[in-house]
FITI-916550 format. One line per 2 residues: number of its first residue (from 0); their letters; for each residue z, x negated, y negated of C-alpha. Coordinates in Angstrom, 1 decimal. Layout:
<votors>
NUM> A> Z/X/Y | ...
</votors>
This chain:
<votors>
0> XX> 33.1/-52.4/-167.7 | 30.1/-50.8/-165.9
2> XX> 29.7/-46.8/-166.0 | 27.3/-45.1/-164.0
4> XX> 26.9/-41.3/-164.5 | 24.8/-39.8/-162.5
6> XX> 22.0/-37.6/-163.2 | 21.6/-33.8/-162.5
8> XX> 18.5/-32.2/-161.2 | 17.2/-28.6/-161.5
10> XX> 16.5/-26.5/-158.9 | 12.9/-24.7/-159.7
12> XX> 12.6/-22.7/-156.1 | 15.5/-21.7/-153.9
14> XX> 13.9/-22.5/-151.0 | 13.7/-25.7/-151.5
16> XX> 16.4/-26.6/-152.7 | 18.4/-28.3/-149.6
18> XX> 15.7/-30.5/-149.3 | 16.0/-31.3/-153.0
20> XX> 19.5/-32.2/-152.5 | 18.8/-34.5/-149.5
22> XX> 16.5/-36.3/-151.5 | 18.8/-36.6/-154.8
24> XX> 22.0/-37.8/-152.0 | 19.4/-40.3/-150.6
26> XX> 19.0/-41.3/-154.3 | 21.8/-41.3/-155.3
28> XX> 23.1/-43.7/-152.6 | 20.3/-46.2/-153.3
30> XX> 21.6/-46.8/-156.5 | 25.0/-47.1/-155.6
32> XX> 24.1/-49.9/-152.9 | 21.9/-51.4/-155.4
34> XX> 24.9/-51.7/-158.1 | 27.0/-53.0/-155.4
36> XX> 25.0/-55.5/-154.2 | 24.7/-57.0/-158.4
38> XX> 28.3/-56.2/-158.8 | 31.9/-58.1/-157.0
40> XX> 35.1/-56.2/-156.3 | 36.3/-58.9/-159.3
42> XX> 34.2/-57.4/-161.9 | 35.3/-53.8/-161.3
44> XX> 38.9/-54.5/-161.0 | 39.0/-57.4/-163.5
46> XX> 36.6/-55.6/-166.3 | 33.9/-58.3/-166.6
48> XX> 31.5/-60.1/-164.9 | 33.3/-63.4/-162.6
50> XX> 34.1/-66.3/-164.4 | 32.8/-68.2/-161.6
52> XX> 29.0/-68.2/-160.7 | 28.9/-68.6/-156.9
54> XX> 25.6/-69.2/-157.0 | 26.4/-73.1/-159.0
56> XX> 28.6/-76.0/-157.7 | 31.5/-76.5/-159.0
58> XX> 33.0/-80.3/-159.2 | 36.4/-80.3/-160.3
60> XX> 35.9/-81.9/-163.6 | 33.8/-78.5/-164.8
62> XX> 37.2/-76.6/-164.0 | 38.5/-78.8/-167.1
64> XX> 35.9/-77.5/-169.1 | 36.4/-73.5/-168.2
66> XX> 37.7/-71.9/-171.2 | 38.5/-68.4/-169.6
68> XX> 42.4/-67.7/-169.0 | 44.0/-70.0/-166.3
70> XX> 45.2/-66.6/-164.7 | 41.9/-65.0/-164.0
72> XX> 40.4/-68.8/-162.9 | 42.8/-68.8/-159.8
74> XX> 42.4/-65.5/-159.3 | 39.4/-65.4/-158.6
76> XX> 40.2/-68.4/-156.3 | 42.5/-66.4/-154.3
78> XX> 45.7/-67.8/-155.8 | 48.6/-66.8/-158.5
80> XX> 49.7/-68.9/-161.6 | 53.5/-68.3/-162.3
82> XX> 55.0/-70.7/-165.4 | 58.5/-72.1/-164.4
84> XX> 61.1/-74.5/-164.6 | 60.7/-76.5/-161.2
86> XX> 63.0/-77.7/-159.0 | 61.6/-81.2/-157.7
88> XX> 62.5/-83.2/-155.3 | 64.4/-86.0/-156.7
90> XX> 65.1/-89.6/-154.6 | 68.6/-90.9/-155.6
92> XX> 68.4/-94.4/-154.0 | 65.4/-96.9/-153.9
94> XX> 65.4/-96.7/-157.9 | 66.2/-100.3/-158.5
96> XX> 62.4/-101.8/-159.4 | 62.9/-99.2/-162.3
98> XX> 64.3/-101.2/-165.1 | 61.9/-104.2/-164.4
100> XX> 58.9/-101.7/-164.4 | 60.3/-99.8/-167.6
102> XX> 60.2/-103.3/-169.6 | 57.2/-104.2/-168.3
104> XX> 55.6/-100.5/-169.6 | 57.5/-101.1/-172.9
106> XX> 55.9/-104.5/-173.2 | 52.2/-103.1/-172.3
108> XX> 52.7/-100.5/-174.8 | 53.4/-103.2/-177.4
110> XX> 50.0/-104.7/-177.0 | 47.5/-101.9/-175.7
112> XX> 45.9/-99.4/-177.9 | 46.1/-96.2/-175.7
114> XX> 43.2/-94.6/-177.4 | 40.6/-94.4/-174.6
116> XX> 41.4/-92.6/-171.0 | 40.8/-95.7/-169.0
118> XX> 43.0/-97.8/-170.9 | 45.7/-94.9/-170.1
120> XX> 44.9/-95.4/-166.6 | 45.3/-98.8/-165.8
122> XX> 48.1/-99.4/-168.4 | 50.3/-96.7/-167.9
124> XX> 49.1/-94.1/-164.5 | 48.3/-96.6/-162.1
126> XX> 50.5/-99.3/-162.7 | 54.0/-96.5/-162.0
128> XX> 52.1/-95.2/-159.3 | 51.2/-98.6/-157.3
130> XX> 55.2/-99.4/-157.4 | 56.4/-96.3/-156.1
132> XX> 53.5/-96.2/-153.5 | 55.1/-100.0/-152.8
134> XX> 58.9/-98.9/-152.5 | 57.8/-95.9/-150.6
136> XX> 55.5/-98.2/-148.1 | 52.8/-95.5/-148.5
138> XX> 49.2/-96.1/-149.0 | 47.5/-94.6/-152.7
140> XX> 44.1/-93.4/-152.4 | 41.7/-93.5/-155.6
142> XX> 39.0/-91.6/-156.4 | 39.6/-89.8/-152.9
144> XX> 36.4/-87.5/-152.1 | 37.2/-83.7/-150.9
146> XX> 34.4/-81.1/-150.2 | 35.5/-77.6/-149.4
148> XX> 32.6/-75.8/-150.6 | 30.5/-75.2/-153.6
150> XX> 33.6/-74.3/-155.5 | 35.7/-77.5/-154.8
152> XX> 34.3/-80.6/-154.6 | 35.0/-84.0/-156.1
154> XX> 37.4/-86.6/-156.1 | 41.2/-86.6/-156.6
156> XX> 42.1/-89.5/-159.2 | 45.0/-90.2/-157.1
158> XX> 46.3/-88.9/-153.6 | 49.7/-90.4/-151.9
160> XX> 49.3/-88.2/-148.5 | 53.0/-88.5/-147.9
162> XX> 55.3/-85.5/-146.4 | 54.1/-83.0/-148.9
164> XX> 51.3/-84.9/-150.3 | 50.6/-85.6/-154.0
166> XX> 47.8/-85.4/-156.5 | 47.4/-86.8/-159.5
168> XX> 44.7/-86.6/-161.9 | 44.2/-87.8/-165.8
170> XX> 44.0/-85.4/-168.3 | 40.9/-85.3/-170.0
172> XX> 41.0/-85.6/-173.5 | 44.6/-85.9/-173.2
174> XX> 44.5/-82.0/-172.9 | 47.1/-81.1/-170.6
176> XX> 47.1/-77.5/-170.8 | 43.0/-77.4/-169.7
178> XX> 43.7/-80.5/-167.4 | 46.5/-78.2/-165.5
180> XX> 43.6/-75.7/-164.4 | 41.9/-78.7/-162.9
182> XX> 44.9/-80.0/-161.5 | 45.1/-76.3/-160.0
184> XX> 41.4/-76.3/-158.6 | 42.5/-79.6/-157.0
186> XX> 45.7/-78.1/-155.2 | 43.4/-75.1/-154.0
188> XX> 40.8/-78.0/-152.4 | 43.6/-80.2/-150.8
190> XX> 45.0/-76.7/-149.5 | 41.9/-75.9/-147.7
192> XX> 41.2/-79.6/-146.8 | 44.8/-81.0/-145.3
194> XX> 45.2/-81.0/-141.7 | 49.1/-80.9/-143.3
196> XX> 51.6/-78.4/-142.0 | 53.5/-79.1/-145.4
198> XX> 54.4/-75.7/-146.6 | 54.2/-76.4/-150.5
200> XX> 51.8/-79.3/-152.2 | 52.6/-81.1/-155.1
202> XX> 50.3/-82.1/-157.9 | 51.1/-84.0/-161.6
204> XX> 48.7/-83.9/-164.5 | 49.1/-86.9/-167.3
206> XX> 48.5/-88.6/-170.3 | 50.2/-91.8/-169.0
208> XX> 53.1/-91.4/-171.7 | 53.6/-87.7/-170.6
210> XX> 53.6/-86.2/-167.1 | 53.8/-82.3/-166.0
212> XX> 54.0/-81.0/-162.2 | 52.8/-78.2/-160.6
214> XX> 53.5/-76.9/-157.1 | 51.3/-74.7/-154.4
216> XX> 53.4/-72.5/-152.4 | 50.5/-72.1/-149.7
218> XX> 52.3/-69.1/-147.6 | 51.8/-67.0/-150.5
220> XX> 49.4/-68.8/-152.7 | 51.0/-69.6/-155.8
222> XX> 50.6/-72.0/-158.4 | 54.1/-72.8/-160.1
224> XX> 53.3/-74.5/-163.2 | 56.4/-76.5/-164.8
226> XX> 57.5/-75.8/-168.0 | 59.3/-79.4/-168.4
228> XX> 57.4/-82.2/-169.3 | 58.6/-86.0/-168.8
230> XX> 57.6/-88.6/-171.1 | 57.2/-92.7/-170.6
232> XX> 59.4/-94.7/-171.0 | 61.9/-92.4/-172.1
234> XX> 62.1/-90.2/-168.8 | 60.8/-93.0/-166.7
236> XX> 63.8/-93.1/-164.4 | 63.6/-89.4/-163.8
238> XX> 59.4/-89.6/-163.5 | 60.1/-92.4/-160.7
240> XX> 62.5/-90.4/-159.1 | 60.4/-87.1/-158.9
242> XX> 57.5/-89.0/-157.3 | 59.5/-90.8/-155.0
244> XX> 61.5/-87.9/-153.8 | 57.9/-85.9/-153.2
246> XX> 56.5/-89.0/-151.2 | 59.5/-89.2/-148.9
248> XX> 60.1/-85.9/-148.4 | 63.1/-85.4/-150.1
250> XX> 64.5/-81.2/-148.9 | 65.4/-78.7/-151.5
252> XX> 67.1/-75.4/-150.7 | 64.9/-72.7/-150.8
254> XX> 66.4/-70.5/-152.6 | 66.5/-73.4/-155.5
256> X> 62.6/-73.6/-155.4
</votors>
């Protein structure tokens, strides 16, 4: 936190002393201009200097590597993080390629050693991803450039631009608490970029073997984080059904969400 205290002056002749006080007021607000020019509303409100240098670009694989609180990241963005259980939307027909995909996984998990990120990704991430895009008849984009500004730039792993479009992105390092804030930084880009009307975007981070979702409510601009997370195979039904009821558009209440 910054204090500035200000200085007092003494007053030698009495006759002078208006024009002293003009000239310690024009002082005075010299130095207050100057602090606010070195100083942002953030760093008085927030107690410390930004996280974020707006002076640097910022790819979204650098927001993975942030170590601040997730909290003050997005705030700084313009957006809130809330942790909660999510109501997703959920397809309840279409679900018959599961089983056949599910043994195929099983299989590939047999034989793979999932060690290394890219073998995650083309074992596990892009294999679910490329049925579901084929059920749903909608086109997957990899590797999808965005560039808002110097804060969010990159490439999306993977978009599905269905009803409420969908993001996923690998977790680094298998990490997917700081992978989340990424995912986040993502949501923030694809909210600014979309010529969309959806009202929320939807966004998972994963492993391969374990998926979590997060949601942008862009009215208000909030992050909902989910506190579930869904694991492969064993919640593979319930994955495929999440992703394909997000694709197609699938309603919920909103009072449920």
């Amino acid at each position: 936190m910054l204090l500035v205290e200000r200085g007092s002056w003494g007053w030698h002749r009495e006759g002078r002393s208006d024009t002293y006080r003009n000239i310690h007021g024009q002082i005075n607000a010299t130095m207050k201009r100057s602090i606010h020019d070195r100083i942002s509303p953030k760093q008085v409100t927030m107690g410390h200097p930004p996280i974020l240098d707006r002076t640097q670009n910022y790819n979204f694989n650098k927001y993975f590597d942030l170590t601040a609180d997730p909290e003050e990241i997005f705030a700084e963005l313009g957006y809130t993080l809330v942790n909660q259980s999510l109501q997703l939307p959920t397809a309840s027909s279409g679900l018959e390629f599961v089983p056949a995909l599910q043994n195929r996984l099983l299989k590939t998990l047999e034989l793979v050693d999932l060690s290394s990120e890219m073998a995650r990704r083309e074992t596990l991430i892009a294999p679910i991803l490329l049925e579901v895009c084929t059920q749903a008849k909608q086109k997957l984009k990899i590797e999808y450039v965005v560039n808002v500004n110097e804060l969010l730039r990159g490439s999306f792993d993977y978009f599905i631009p269905g009803k409420h479009n969908l993001l996923v992105i690998e977790a680094k390092q298998a990490d997917l608490a700081r992978g989340f804030v990424q995912l986040g930084a993502e949501l923030i880009a694809l909210d600014q970029w979309t010529t969309s009307e959806a009202p929320v975007l939807y966004g998972a981070i994963t492993t391969g073997d374990a998926w979590k979702f997060g949601r942008l409510d862009r009215s208000t601009h909030t992050l909902l984080r989910d506190i579930r997370l869904y694991t492969v195979p064993s919640d593979l039904t319930q994955l495929v059904a999440i992703l394909l009821g997000i694709i197609q558009g699938a309603e919920i209440p909103l009072e449920q969400v």
